[in-house]
C-alpha positions as CSV (number, residue, x, y, z in Angstrom):
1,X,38.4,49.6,128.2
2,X,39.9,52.1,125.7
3,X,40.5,55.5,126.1
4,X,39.4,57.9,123.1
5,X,40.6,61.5,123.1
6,X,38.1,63.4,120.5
7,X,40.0,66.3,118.8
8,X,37.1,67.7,118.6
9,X,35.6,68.9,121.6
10,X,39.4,68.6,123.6
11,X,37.9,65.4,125.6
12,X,39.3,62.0,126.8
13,X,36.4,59.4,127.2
14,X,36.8,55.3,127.6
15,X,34.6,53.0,126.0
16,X,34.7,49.4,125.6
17,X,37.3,47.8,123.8
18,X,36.2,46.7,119.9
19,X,33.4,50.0,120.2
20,X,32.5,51.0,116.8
21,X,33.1,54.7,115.4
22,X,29.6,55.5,114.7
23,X,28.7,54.6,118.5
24,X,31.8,56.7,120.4
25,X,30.6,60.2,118.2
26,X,27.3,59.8,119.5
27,X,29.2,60.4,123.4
28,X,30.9,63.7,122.0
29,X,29.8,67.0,121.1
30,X,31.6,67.2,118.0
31,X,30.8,70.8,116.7
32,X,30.0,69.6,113.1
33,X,28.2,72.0,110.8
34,X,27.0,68.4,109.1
35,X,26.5,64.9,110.4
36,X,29.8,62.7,111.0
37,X,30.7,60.7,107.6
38,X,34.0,59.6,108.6
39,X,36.7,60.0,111.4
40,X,40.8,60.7,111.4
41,X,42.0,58.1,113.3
42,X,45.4,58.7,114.7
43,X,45.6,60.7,111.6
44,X,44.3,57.7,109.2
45,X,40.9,58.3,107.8
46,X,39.0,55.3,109.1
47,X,34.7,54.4,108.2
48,X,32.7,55.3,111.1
49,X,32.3,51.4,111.5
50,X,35.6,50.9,112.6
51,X,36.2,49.3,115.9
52,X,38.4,50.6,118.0
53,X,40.8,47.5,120.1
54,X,43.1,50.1,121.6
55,X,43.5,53.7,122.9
56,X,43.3,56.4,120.1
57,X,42.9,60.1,119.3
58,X,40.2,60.8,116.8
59,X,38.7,63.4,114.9
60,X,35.4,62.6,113.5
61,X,34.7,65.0,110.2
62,X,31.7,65.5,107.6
63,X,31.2,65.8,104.1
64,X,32.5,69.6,104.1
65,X,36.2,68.1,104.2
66,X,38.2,66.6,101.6
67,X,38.2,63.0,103.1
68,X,34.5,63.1,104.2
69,X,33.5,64.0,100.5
70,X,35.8,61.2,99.0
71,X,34.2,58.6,101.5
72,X,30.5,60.2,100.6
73,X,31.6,59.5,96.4
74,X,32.8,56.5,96.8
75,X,30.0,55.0,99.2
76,X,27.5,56.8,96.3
77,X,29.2,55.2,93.8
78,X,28.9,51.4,95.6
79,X,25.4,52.7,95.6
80,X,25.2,53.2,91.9
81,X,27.2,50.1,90.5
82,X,24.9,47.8,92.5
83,X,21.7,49.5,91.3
84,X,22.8,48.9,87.5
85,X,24.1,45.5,88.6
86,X,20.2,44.6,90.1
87,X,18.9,46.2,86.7
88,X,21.9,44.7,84.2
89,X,23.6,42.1,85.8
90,X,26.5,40.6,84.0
91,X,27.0,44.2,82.3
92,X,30.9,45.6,82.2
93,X,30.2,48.8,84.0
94,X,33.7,51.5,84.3
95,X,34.1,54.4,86.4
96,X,35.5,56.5,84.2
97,X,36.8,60.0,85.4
98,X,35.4,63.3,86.9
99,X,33.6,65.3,84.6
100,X,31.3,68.8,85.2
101,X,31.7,68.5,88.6
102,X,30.1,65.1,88.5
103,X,31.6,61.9,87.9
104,X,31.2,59.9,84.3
105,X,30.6,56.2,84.1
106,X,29.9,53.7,80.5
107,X,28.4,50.5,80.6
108,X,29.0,48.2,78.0
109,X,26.2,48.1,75.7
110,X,25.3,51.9,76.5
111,X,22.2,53.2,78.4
112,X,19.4,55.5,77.3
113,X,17.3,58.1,79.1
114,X,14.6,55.1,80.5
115,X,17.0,53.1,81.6
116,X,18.9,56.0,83.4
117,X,15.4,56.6,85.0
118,X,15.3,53.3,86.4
119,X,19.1,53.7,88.1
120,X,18.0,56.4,89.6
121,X,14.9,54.9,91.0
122,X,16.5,51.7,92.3
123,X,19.9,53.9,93.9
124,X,16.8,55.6,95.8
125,X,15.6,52.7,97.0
126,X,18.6,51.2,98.1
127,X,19.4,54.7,99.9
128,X,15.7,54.2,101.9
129,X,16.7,50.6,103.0
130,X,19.9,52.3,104.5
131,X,22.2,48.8,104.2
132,X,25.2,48.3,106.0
133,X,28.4,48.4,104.1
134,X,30.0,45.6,105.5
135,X,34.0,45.0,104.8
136,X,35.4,41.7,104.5
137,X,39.1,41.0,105.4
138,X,40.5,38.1,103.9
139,X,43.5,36.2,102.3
140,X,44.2,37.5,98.9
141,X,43.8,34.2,97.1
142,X,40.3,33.9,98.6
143,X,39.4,37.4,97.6
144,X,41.0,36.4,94.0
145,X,37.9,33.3,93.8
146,X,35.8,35.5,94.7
147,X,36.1,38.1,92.0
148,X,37.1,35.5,89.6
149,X,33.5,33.8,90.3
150,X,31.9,37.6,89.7
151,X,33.7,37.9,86.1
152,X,35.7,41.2,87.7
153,X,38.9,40.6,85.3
154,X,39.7,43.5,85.8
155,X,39.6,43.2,89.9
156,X,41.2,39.7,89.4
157,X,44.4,41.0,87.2
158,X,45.1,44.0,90.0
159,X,45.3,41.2,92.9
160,X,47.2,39.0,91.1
161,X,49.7,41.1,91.3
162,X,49.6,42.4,94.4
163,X,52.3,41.9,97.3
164,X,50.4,41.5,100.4
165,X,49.5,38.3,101.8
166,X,45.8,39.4,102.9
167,X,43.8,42.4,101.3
168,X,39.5,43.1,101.6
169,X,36.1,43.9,99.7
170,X,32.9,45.1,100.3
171,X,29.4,43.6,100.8
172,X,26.3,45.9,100.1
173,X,23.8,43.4,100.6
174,X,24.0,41.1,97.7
175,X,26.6,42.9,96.1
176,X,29.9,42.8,96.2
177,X,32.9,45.2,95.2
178,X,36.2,46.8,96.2
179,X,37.1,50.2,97.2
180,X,40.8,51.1,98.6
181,X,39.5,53.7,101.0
182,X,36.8,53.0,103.4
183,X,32.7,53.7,103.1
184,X,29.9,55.3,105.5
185,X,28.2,53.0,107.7
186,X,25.3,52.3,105.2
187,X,23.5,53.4,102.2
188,X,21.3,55.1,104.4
189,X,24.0,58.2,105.1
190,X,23.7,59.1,101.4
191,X,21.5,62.1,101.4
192,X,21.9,63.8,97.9
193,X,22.7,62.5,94.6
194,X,21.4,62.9,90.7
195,X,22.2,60.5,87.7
196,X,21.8,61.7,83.9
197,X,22.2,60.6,80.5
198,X,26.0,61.9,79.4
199,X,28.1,61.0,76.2
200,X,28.0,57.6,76.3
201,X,26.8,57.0,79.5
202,X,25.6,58.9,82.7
203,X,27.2,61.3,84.9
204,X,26.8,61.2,88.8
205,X,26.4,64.3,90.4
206,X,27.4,64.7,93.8
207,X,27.0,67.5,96.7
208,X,28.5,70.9,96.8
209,X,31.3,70.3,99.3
210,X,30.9,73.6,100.4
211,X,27.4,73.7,100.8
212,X,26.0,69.4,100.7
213,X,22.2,70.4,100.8
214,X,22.5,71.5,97.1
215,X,24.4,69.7,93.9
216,X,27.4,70.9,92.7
217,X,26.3,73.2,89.4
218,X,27.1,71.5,86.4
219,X,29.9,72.9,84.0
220,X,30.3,72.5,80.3
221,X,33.8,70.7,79.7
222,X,33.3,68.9,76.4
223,X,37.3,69.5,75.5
224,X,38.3,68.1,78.8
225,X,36.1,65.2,77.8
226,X,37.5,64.7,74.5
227,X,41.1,63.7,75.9
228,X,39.5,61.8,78.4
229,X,38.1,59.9,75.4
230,X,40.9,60.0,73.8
231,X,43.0,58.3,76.3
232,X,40.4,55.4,77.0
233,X,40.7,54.6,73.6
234,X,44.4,54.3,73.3
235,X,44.3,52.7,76.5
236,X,41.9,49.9,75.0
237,X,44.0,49.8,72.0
238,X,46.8,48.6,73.7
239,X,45.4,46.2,76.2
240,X,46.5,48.3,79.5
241,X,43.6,49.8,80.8
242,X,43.7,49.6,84.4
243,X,46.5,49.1,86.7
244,X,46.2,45.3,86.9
245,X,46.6,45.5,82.8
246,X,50.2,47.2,83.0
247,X,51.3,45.2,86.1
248,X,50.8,41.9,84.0
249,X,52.6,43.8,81.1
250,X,55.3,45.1,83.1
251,X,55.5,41.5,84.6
252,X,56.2,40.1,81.0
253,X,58.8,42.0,80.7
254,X,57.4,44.6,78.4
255,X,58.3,47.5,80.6
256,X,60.7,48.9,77.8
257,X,57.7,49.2,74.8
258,X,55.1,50.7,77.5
259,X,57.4,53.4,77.6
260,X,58.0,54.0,74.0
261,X,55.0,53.8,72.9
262,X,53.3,56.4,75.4
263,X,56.3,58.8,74.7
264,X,55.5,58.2,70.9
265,X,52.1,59.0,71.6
266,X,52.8,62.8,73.3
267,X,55.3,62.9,70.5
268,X,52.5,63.1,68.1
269,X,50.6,65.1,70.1
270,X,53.4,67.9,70.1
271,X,53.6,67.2,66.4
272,X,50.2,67.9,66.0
273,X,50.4,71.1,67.6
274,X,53.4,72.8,65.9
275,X,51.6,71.7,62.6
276,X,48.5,73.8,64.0
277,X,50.1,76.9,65.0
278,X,52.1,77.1,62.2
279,X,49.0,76.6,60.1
280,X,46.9,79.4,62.3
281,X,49.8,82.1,61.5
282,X,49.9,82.4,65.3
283,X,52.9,84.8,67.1
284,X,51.7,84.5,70.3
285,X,51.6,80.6,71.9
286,X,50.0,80.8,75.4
287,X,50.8,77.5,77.4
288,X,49.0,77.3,80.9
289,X,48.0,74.8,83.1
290,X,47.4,73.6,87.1
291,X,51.0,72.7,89.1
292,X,52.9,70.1,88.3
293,X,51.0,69.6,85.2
294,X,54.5,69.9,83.0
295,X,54.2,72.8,81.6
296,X,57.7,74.0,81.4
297,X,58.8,71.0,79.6
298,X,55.7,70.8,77.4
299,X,56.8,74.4,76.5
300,X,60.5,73.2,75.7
301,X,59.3,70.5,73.4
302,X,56.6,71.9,71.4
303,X,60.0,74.4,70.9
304,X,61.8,71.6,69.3
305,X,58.7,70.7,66.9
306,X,58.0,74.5,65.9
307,X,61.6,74.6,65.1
308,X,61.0,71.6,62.6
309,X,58.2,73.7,61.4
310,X,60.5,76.7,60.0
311,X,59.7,78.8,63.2
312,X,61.7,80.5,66.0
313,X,60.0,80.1,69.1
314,X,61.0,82.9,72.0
315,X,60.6,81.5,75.0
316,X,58.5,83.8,78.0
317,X,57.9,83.5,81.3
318,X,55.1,84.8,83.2
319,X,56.8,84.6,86.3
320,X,59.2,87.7,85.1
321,X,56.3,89.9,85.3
322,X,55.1,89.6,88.4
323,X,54.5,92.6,90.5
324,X,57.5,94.1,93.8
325,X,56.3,91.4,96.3
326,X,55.1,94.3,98.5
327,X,52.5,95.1,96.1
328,X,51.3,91.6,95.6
329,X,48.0,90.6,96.4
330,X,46.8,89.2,99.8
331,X,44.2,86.5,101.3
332,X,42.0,87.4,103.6
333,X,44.4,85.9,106.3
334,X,47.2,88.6,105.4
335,X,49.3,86.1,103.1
336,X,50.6,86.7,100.2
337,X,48.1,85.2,97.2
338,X,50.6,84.4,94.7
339,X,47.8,82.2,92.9
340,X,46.0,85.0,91.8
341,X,46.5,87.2,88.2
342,X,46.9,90.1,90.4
343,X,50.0,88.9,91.0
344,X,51.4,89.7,87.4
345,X,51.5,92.8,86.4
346,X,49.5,93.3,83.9
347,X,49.5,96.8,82.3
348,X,53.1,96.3,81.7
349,X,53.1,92.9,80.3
350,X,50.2,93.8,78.2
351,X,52.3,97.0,77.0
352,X,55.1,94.8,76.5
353,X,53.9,92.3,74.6
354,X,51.6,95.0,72.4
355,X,55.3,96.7,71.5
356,X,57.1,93.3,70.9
357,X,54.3,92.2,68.4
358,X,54.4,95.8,66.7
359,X,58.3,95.1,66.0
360,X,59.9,97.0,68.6
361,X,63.0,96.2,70.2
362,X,61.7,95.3,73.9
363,X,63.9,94.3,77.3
364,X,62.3,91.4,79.0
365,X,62.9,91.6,82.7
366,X,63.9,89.2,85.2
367,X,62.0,88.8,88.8
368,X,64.2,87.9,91.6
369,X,62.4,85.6,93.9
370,X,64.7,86.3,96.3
371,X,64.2,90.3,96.8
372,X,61.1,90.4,94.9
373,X,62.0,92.3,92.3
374,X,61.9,93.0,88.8
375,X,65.6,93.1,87.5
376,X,66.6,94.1,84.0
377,X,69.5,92.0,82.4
378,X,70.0,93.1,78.8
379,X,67.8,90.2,77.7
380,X,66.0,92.3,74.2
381,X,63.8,90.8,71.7
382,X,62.7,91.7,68.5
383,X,60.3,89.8,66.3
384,X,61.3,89.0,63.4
385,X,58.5,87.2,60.5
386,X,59.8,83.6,62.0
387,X,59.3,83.9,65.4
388,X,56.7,82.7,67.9
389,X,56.4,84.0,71.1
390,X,55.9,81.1,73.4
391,X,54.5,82.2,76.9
392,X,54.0,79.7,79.8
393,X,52.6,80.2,82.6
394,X,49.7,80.0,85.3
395,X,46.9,82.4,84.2
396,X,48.0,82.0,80.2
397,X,43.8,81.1,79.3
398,X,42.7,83.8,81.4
399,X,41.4,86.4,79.2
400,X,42.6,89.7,81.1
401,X,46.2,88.4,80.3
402,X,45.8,89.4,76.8
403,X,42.7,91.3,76.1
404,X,45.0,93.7,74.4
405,X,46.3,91.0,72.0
406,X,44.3,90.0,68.8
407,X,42.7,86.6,68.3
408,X,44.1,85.6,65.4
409,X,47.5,86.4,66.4
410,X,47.1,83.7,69.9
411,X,46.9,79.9,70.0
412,X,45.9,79.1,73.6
413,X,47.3,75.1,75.0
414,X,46.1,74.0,78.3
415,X,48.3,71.3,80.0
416,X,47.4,68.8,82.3
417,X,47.8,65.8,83.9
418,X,45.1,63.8,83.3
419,X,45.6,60.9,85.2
420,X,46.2,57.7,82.8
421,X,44.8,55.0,84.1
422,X,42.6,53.4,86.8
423,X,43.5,50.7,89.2
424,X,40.3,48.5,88.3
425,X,37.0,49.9,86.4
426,X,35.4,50.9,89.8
427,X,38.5,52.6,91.1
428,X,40.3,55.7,89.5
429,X,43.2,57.5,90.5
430,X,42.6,61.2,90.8
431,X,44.1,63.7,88.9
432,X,45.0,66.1,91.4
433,X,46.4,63.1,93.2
434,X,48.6,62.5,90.7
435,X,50.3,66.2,90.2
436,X,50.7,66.2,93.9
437,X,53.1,63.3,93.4
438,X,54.8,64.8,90.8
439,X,55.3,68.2,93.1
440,X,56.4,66.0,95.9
441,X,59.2,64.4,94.3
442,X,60.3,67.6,92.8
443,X,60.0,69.6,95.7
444,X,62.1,67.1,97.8
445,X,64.9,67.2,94.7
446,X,65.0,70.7,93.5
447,X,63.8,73.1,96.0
448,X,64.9,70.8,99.8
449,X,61.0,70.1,100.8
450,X,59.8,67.3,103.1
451,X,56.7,65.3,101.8
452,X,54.8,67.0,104.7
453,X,56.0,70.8,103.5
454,X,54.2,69.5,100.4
455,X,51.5,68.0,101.1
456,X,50.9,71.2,103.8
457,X,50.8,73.6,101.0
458,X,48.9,71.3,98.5
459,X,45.0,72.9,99.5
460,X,46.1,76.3,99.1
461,X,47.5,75.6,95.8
462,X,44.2,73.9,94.7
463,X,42.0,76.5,96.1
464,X,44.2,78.8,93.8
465,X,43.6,76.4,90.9
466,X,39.8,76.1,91.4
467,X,39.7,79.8,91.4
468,X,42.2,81.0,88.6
469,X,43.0,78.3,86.3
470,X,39.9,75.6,86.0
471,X,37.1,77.7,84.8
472,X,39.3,79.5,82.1
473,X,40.4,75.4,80.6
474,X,38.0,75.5,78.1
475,X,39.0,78.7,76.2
476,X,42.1,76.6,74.9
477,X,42.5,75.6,71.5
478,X,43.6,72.3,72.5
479,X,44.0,70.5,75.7
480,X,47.0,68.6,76.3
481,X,47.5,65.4,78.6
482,X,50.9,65.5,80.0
483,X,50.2,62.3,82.0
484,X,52.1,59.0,80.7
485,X,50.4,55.7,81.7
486,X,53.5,54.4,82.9
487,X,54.4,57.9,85.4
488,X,53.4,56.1,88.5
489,X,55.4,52.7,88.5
490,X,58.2,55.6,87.4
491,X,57.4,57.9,90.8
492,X,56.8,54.8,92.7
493,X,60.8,53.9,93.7
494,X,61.2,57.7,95.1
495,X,57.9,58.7,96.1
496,X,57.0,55.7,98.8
497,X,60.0,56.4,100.6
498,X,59.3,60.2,101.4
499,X,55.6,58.9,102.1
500,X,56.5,56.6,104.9
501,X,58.7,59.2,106.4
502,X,55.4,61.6,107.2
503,X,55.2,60.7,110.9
504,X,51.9,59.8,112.1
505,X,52.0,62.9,114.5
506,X,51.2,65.2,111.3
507,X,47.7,65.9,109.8
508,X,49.4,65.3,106.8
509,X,49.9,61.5,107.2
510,X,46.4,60.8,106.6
511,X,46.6,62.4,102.9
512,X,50.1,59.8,102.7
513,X,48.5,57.0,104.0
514,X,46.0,57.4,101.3
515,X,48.8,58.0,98.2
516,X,50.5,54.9,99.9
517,X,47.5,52.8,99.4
518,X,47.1,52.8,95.3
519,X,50.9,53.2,94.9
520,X,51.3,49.4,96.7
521,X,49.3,48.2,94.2
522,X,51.5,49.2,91.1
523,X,54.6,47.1,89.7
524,X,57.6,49.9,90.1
525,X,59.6,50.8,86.8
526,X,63.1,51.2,86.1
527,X,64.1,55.1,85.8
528,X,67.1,54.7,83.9
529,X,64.9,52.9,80.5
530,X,62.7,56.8,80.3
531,X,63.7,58.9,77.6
532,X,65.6,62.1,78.7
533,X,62.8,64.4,77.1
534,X,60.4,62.8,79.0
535,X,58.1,65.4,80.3
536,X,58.1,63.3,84.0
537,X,61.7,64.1,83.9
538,X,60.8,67.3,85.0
539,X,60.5,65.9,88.2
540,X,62.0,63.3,88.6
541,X,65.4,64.8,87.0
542,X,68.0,63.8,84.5
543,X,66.5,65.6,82.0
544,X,68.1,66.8,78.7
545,X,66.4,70.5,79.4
546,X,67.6,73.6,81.4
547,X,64.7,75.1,84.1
């Protein structure tokens, strides 16, 4: 027997040894708003089929939390690549990135509107026969035949490369696949779910996390989609586009020219844009974009290309306007909401920057994070015909930010880090995912953090995003990715490390355990070959630029 305290409801039951998830919820009254998807297992998220040999504390959770929904796309998404499999076998299918609020996926020959249709018809009948998801453990050789007798290069590359002496896929009846994270007990656990014809292939749309009986709403993000594009095709050009791809490269010793040639490629991108704003006439360059995104360096370099354009950029940060701490807004728990444009004060930065564009001589002041308070330092400006303002911050799309500033006169850049590649066509490495590494490292070298301070801090910072940053993306005149397709292998050496140190006794060691699991599939890189302008360099220091 096996004792099982349930977080939930505060109890301490004992069940058989080797008793399945989905059968010790049923003996607790778990106080879920939903049903059970998936449970926290001494703090690892575990599928609700998984047995339980020894005694445990677990917290069973729904599609309303972060793991649950991640378990309920991914299980959706088996769903989906076995329905076009039944309809178009032999067809490359690739999960591509979220889009809309949905999640975009191409199969190679394209799909139109009938054929869409009949997806959608056969994902519903595989949802009605509710078939287990059943999970395989096995050497990694034998999971290598096996993939190599399905065609799955891609799948077949990423294991070949891989350090562990056994690994695992999944069986959905006579399909089979690999997922890095667990799946619900069965197809039958999927309860809501649309498919529709998008670019070139379909978008899945998933529940509202917040409320699962309805979809997410749909949002227009044809720019974001663009550099999604954009990198695919690069990607494709060069033969690395999946994890396995740049493992085998890395392996070959290429490591050196996957470097250069995604720096060369942001190169141009910077390029581009100093061209563009120079064209436009613009004074006012807004630069904005989600944490850890790399703003401040994307700032410092476009600098260096507007200077080869003729132009002075003046650099401005939106941090030096915020308001006396005291006056700050608050959440409704009593914190401080330093996420929110509230925070800046913004009659006087609109004043300011109304002046400094009309050719006065204006002091820019300087917060102190330390009293919270504006300081003044003798720092003047005055704008000359030459010079560009260049302002980076947070809320630099948001419209109130500027209203006072003419249209002409602003060029709007969004930066993010749009994560680079996938590990095979069926598995993608979130975006979000990948800034939080980038914070982590930075925050452990720069400002004294553990992983777990991090990692603690990371859902109020994306609430924050989700309300003040995403649904302003769009008004940008162009979107840049700051993500390099090598950053990982580059993060991996300092980042793994911190990870293992989260002790299991945290909540946060699940959200480790799961940054752990697609970083051991990826080669590591050698720091000392990146450039010192890199823009990654921002967090992982030794870079040529001042912050």
């Amino acid at each position: 027997m096996v004792k099982i305290f349930c977080v939930n409801s505060g109890e301490t039951k004992s069940f058989q040894s080797g008793t399945a998830l989905h059968s010790i919820s049923k003996e607790f009254s778990l106080g879920l708003q939903y049903e059970a998807v998936a449970a926290r297992v001494n703090n690892e998220v575990e599928g609700l089929n998984f047995k339980v040999y020894n005694h445990k504390d677990v917290e069973f959770i729904d599609i309303t939390s972060d793991d649950g929904m991640r378990m309920y796309v991914r299980s959706l998404t088996f769903v989906m690549m076995k329905a076009l499999n039944d309809l178009f076998p032999g067809r490359v299918v690739r999960f591509e990135n979220p889009i809309s609020k949905g999640y975009y996926c191409r199969m190679d020959g394209g799909i139109d509107e009938a054929q869409v249709a009949q997806v959608r018809e056969r994902m519903r009948e595989i949802i009605a026969e509710d078939i287990p998801f059943h999970r395989v453990d096995c050497r990694t050789a034998e999971a290598i035949e096996v993939f190599e007798k399905l065609g799955r290069v891609d799948r077949v590359r990423l294991l070949k490369t891989y350090k562990y002496l056994y690994t695992s896929y999944y069986i959905l009846g006579d399909y089979i696949d690999h997922y890095y994270e667990g799946l619900l007990p069965s197809s039958g656990y999927i309860k809501l779910f649309e498919i529709e014809k998008f670019a070139e292939g379909v978008l899945l749309r998933v529940p509202d996390q917040d409320c699962p009986t309805t979809l997410e709403d749909k949002v227009p993000q044809e720019k974001l989609q663009e550099r999604f594009e954009e990198r695919l095709h690069w990607h494709q050009v060069m033969g690395v586009e999946t994890i396995g791809d740049f493992n085998l490269a890395m392996n070959m010793g290429h490591e050196v020219d996957l470097v250069n040639i995604a720096e060369a490629l942001q190169e141009k991108r910077f390029s581009a844009m100093a061209d563009s704003i120079k064209e436009r006439g613009a004074r006012v360059v807004l630069i904005a974009g989600p944490s850890s995104s790399g703003k401040t360096t994307s700032s410092k370099r476009l600098s260096v290309h507007l200077l080869a354009c003729g132009l002075k950029p003046v650099a401005v940060s939106l941090d030096d306007f915020f308001v006396d701490r005291e006056k700050s807004p608050r959440k409704p728990n009593g914190d401080f909401d330093f996420e929110s444009i509230y925070s800046i004060d913004l009659p006087y930065f609109n004043s300011a920057l109304t002046k400094i564009l009309a050719g006065e001589e204006v002091e820019l002041p300087y917060y102190n994070f330390v009293t919270g308070r504006r300081e003044y330092h003798g720092n003047k400006i005055k704008l000359t015909p030459q010079m560009v303002l260049v302002i980076e911050g947070t809320h630099g799309l948001n419209p109130m930010l500027t209203e006072q500033v003419p249209e002409k006169e602003k060029f709007r850049i969004y930066v993010s880090a749009l994560t680079s590649m996938k590990l095979d066509y069926h598995n993608y490495i979130s975006t979000s995912d990948t800034r939080l590494l980038r914070r982590m490292v930075r925050d452990a070298k720069y400002r004294g953090f553990s992983a777990v301070e991090t990692i603690s801090r990371w859902p109020s910072v994306r609430e924050g995003e989700e309300e003040w940053i995403f649904p302003y993306q769009e008004n940008a005149d162009v979107m840049f990715n700051s993500s390099l397709f090598y950053e990982l292998a580059a993060f991996k050496s300092q980042a793994e490390p911190m990870l293992r140190a989260v002790p299991q006794t945290c909540r946060e060691y699940s959200v480790a355990r799961r940054l752990l699991r697609f970083l051991d599939y990826i080669v590591p890189l050698r720091e000392n070959i990146l450039p010192l302008t890199s823009v990654i360099r921002e967090f992982l220091g030794g870079s040529t630029f001042t912050y």
